[in-house]
Legacy VTK file of the C-alpha trace (Angstrom):
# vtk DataFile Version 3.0
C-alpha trace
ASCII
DATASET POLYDATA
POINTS 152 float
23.058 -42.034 11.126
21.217 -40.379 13.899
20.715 -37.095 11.932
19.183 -39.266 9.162
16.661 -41.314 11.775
16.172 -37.808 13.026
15.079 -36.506 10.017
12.394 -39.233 9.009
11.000 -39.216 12.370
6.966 -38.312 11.601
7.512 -35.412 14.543
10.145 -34.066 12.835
8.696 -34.120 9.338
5.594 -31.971 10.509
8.149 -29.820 12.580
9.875 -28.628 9.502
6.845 -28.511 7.694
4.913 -26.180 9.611
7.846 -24.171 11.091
8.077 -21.601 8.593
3.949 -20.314 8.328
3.892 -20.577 12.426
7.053 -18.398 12.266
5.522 -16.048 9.917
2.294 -15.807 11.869
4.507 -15.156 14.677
6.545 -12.357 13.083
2.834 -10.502 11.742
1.683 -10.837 15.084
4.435 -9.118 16.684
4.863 -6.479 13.672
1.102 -5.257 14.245
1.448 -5.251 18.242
4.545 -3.157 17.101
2.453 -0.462 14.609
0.066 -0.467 17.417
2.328 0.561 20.142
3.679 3.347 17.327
0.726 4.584 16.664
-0.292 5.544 20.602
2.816 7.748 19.756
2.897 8.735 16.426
-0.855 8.235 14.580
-0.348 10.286 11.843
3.033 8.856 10.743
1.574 4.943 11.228
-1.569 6.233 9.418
0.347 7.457 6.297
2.508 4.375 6.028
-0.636 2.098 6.388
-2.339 4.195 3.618
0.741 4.119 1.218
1.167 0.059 1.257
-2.304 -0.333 0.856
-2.443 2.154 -2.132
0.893 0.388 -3.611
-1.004 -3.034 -3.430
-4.349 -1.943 -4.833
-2.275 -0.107 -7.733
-0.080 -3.225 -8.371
-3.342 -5.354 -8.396
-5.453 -3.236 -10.616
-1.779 -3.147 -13.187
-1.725 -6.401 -12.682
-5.146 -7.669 -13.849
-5.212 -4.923 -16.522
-2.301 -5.739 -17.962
-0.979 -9.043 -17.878
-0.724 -11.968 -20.529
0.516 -15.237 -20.218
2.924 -16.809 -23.194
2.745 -19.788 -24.092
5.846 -21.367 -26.470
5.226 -24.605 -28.132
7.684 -26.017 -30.906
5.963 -27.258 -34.366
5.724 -30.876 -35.550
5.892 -30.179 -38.881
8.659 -27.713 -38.782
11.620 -26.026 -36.595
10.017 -23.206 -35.599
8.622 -22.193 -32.535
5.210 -20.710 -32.817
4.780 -18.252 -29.081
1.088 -17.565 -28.358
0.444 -14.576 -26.202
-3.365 -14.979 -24.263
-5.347 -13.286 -21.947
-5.109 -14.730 -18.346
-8.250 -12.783 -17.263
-11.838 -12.217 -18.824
-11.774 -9.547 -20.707
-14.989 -7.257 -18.776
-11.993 -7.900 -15.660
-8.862 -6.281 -17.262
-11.644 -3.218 -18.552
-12.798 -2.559 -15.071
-9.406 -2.723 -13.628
-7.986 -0.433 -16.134
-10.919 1.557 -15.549
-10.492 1.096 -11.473
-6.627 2.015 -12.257
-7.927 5.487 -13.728
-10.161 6.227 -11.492
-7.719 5.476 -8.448
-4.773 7.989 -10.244
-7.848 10.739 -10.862
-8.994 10.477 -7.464
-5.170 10.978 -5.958
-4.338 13.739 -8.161
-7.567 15.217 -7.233
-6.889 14.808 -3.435
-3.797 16.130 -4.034
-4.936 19.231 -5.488
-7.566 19.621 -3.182
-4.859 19.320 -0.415
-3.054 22.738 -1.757
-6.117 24.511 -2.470
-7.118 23.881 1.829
-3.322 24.908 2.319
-3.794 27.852 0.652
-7.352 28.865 2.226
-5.232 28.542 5.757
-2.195 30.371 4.821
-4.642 33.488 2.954
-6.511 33.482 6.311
-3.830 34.162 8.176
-2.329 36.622 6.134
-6.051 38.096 6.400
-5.780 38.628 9.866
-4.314 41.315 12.270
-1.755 39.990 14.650
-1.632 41.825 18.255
0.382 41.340 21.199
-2.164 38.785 22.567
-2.539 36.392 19.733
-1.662 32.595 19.952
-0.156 30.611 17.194
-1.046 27.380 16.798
0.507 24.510 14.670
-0.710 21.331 13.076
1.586 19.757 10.569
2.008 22.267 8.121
-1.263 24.331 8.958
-0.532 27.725 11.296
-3.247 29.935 12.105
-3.987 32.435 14.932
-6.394 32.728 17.341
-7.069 36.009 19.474
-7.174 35.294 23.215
-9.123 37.211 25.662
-6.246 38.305 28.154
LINES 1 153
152 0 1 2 3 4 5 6 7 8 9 10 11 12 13 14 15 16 17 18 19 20 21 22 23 24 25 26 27 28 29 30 31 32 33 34 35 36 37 38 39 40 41 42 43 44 45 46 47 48 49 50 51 52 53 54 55 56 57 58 59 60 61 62 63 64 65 66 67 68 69 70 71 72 73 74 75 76 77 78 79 80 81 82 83 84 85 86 87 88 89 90 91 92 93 94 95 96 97 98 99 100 101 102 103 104 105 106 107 108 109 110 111 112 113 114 115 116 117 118 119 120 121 122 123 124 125 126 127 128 129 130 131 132 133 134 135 136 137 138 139 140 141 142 143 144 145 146 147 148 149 150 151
């Protein structure tokens, strides 16, 4: 009995209500105070991982709108059959400029990516370019090396 009196108590209602988005808020908070305390260590890494779940969910939203169709089943009167109805849930001008978003979004990462090599290349070709003496310093970022003559 008590559990039940508990349980229809007005407090308790709105407890249970509200628990779960006040627990969620809770968790985002705490996951961004998280990233942030990452990133004062590792920016780069944090950076990337930001960049790649916002590119996932702009990709999934531009498939999304591009590409999907609701069905709708609805059995005949006259006959046994079922007659399924496939319709567009978005405007038509929205699914063409998300499929045309969607291609420009792909274009512009291949293109990055190229453009990425081509700069990797241009470093490595320098430094091949140059001489190397007995003074020279080597210095690293990521995957970029190059040399720098010191004055010594």
């Amino acid at each position: 009995m008590r559990e039940k009196d508990e349980l229809e108590n007005p407090f308790f209602e709105f407890v249970n209500k509200f628990r779960i988005p006040v627990g969620g808020f809770i968790d985002v908070v705490l996951l961004i105070y998280s990233l942030v305390q990452i990133w004062r260590g590792d920016a780069q890494t944090i950076t990337w991982i930001v960049a790649i779940i916002l590119l996932t969910l702009w990709l999934t939203f531009l498939i999304w709108i591009s590409f999907n169709k609701s069905t709708n089943s609805r059995k005949s009167h006259r006959r046994n059959d079922h007659h399924t109805e496939k319709r567009q849930n978005y405007h038509q001008i929205w699914q063409w400029s998300a499929r045309i978003g969607l291609i420009i979004t792909i274009a512009a990462l291949i293109a990055g990516w190229f453009y990425k090599q081509y700069q990797q290349q241009l470093v490595v070709q320098q430094n091949q370019n140059k001489s190397y003496c007995s003074h020279c310093t080597i210095s690293w970022a990521g995957r970029n090396v190059w040399v720098t003559q010191s004055d010594s």
